[in-house]
C-alpha positions in Angstrom: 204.7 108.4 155.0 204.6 105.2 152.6 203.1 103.5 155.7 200.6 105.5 156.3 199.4 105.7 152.7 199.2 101.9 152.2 197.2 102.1 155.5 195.1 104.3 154.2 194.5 102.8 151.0 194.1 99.1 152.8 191.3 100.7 154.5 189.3 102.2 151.8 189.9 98.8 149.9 187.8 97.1 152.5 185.3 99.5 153.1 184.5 99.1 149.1 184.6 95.7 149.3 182.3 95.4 152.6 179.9 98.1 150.2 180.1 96.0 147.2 179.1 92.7 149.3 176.4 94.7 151.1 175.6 95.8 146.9 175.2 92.1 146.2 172.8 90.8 148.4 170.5 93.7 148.4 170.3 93.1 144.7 169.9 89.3 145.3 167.6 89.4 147.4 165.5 92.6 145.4 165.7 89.8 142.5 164.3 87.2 144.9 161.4 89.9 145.4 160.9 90.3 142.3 160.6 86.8 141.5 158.0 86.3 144.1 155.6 89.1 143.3 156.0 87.9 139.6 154.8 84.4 140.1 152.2 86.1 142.4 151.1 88.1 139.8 150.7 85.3 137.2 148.4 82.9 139.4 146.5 86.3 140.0 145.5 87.0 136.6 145.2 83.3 135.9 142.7 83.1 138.6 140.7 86.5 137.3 140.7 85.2 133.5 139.6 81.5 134.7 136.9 83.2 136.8 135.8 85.9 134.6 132.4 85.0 132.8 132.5 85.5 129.4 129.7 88.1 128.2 128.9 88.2 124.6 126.7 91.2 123.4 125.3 92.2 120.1 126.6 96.0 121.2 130.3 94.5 121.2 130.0 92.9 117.7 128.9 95.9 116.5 130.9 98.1 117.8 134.2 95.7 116.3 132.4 95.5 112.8 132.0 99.4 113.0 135.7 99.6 114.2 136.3 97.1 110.9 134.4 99.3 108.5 136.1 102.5 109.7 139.4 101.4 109.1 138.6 99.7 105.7 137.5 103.0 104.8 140.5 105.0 105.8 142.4 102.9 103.9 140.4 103.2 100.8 140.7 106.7 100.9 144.5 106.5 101.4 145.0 104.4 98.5 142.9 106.3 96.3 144.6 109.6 97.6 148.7 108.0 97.2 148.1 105.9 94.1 149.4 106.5 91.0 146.8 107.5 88.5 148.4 108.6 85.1 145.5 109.5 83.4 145.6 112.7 85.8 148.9 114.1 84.6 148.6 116.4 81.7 151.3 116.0 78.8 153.6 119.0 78.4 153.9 118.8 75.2 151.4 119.9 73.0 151.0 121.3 69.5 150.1 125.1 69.0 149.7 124.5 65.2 
């Protein structure tokens, strides 16, 4: 019965093994994959950007100084809404004299 136990556990050992080496190179070569479609990637958007002509409008300027002004102005009203003002506050005490 001890035979046929370490038998049995022999053979699962190398069936795990022959999985985990089959593990291995299917992620080494998935990282090799990767690695290629990265670096194709790259020179893809390298090539795009270097041909891309650059377009300057008076719409986009003025759609960035709008976008500028907006948020200036959110953040005026935010500080003027969180500051501290202590002139606001009335003193509790008080004479009734």
């Amino acid at each position: 019965m001890a035979k046929s136990y370490s038998r049995e556990r022999a053979l699962i050992r190398d069936a795990a093994n022959s999985v985990f080496g089959r593990q291995r190179d299917l992620l080494e070569s998935t990282g090799k994959l990767l690695s290629n479609l990265t670096q194709l990637a790259g020179r893809k958007v390298v090539q795009r950007t270097a041909l891309a002509p650059k377009k300057s409008s008076i719409g986009g300027f003025i759609a960035t100084g709008l976008a500028v002004a907006i948020v200036a102005g959110a953040a005026y009203v935010a500080w003027q809404a969180l500051r501290r003002d202590d002139n606001a506050w009335v003193d509790d005490e008080f004479d009734v004299d």
